[in-house]
N, C-alpha and C positions, 0 to 999 in steps of 0.2 A: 504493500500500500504506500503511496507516493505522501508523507505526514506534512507534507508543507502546503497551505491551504493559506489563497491570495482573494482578498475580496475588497468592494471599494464602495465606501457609502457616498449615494448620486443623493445632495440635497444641496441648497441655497447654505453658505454659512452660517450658524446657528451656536450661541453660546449660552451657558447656563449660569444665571446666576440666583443663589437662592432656589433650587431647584424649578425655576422658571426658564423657560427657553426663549431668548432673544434671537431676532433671526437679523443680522446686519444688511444695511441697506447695500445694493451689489449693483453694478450695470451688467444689463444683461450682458453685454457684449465680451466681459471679463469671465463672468461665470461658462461661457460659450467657450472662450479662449481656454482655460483653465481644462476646458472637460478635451477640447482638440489636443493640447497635450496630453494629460494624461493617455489618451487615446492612442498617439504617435507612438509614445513608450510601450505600451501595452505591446502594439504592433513589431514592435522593434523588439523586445525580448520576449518575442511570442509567447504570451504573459494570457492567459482566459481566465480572468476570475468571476468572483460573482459579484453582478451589482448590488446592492440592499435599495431601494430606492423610497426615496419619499415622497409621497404619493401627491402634495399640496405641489413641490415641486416640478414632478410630473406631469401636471398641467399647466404648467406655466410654459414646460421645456417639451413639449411633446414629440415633436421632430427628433432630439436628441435620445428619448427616452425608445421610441421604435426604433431608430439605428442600435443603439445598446440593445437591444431584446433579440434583433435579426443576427447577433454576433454571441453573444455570449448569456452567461446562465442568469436569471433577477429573481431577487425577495422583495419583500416589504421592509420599511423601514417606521413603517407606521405613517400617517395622514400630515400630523401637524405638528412631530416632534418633540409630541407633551411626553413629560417624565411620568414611566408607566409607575411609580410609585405614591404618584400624588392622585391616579387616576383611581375611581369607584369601579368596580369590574364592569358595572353597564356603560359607561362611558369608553374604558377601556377595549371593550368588544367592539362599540360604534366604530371609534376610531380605525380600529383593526378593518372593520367588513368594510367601513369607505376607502382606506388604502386600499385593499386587496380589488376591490370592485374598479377603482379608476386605472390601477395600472393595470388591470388584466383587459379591461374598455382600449387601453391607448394599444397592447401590446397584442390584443389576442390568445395570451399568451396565459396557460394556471400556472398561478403564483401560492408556493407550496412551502414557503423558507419565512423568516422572520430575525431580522434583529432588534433590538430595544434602543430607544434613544439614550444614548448615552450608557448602552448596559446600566438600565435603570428598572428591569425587569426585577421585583424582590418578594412574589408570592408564588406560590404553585397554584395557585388559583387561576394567576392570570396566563400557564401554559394551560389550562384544561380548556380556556377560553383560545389559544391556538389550536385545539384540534378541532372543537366545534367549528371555527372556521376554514376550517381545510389544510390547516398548516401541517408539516407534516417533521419537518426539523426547524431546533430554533437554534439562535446564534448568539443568546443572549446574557450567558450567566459569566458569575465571574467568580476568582480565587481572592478574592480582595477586593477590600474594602476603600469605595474613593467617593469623591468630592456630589457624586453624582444617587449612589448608592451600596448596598450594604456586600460585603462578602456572601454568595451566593451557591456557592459550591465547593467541592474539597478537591474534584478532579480535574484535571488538565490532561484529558483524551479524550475523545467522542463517545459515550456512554449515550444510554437510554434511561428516560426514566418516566415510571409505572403511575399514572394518575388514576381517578375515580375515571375516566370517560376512554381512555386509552393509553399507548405509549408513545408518545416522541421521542427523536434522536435529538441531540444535543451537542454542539459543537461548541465547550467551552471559548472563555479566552485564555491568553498563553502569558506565563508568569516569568520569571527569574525569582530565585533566593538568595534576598542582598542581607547577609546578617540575619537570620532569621525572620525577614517581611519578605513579602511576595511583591513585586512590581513588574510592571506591565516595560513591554519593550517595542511590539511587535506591529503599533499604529499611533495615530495622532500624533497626540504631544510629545508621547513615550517616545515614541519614532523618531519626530525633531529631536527631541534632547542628547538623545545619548550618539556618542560619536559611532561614527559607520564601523569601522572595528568593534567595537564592543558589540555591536549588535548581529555583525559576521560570527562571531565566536560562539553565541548564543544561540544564533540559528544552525551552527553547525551540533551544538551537541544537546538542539531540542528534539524527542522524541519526537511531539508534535506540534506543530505549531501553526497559528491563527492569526494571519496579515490582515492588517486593514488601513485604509486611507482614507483621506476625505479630498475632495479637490481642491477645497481650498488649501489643505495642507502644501499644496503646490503652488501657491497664489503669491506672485510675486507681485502682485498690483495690490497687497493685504499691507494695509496701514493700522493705527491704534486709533480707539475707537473711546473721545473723550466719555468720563463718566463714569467708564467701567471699572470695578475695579483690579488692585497692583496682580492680585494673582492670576483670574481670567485676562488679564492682558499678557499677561507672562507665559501663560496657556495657549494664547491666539500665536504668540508672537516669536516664540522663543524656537531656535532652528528655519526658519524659513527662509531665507534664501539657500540653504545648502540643502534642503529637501528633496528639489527635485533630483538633484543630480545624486543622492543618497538614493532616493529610491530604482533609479536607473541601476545604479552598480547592485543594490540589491537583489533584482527580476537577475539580471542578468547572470550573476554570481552562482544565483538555485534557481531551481526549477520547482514553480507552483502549480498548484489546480485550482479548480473551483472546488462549491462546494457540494456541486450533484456529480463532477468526477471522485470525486474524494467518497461518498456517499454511497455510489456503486463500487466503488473497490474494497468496502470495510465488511467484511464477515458480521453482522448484525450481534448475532446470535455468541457469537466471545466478548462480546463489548459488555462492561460493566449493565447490570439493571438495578437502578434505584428504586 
């Protein structure tokens, strides 16, 4: 089984503060730019991941969003980016069935994956609410505890696990142990921060491991955003001009998949069940 698994969340930039989601004002024509490169890259280190997509944004970008669906693998990313921890499970499910419904409308396309905004997913209630809706793996839980939401799992492999309504797959995120804490390497901010070596070393002797991007983590046209505050700016801001050419030598370095190749290669049935 190929354990390195590349995926890239398609939304407007959006930061959190206070467990609120602010979405920064963007011209189209930057967010446009931003998705053309990424795209180049992809192409260039023959790179298929999967999108996560956010579905508010998906209609704004609809053109972009069928070119991505005609090429490679797409989830949800949920509707409008609201923190699934602050969300009532009825509200939560809405949110869910209108993403799934807009990008399956734009893409033709069933959309059977799920990640959480901000892996902000922190009940098993609100997976039972992904199968009811057709989800069938999620993308969402985490080894740690951050700014967004709570430590959510203990594993760091693709496991199953056993609800009142069914079972989903689950496609942790992927850790490091610095001193005894778990920290994240393998996207976003994590990504920016830590120098490309360190995170070549890391990828080399992870089991498995859970890439992720956002566009704008590529966004050279990304300025500071007054108001905000010292730490979410430090979040937005910190590694960005070396980003892209970090993620270039990355793709390039290993060889990734999606996460419906990764998904048919994994023996279901030896995978942990929770």
């Amino acid at each position: 089984m190929q354990n390195r698994i590349f995926t890239v969340d398609f939304e407007l930039e959006t930061v959190s503060v206070n467990k609120k989601t602010l979405i920064i004002p963007q011209k189209d024509s930057d967010f446009e730019a931003c998705f053309e490169r990424m795209s180049s890259i992809l192409e260039n280190t023959n790179t298929y991941p999967t999108f996560f997509i956010l579905a508010s944004t998906a209609q704004k970008f609809p053109h972009i969003v069928k070119r991505i669906s005609e090429k490679y693998d797409i989830g949800t990313h949920s509707y409008n980016h609201t923190f699934v921890s602050t969300q009532s499970i009825k509200d939560f499910s809405k949110d869910l069935k209108q993403s799934i419904d807009t990008i399956q409308q734009i893409t033709g396309k069933k959309v059977n994956k799920y990640r959480s905004p901000d892996f902000s997913l922190s009940r098993y209630e609100y997976l039972e609410q992904l199968i009811e809706n057709g989800i069938e793996i999620d993308c969402s839980l985490t080894p740690i505890g951050h700014f967004s939401g709570q430590k959510t799992t203990n594993l760091q492999i693709p496991h199953r696990i056993h609800l009142k309504n069914g079972i989903i797959k689950e496609f942790p995120v992927t850790t490091f142990n610095f001193f005894g804490k778990n920290i994240g390497f393998t996207g976003g901010g994590y990504f920016r921060f830590f120098p490309y070596e360190v995170i070549k070393q890391l990828t080399k002797t992870s089991p498995y491991l859970m890439g992720y991007i956002h566009l704008g983590d590529i966004d050279l046209e990304k300025t500071k955003v007054e108001g905000l505050p010292l730490s979410v700016q430090f979040r937005r801001m910190v590694g960005i001009k070396s980003a892209e050419k970090k993620l270039k030598k990355w793709l390039s370095d290993f060889d990734f998949v999606s996460v419906e190749q990764a998904n048919n290669q994994i023996d279901w049935e030896k995978q942990p069940l929770l």
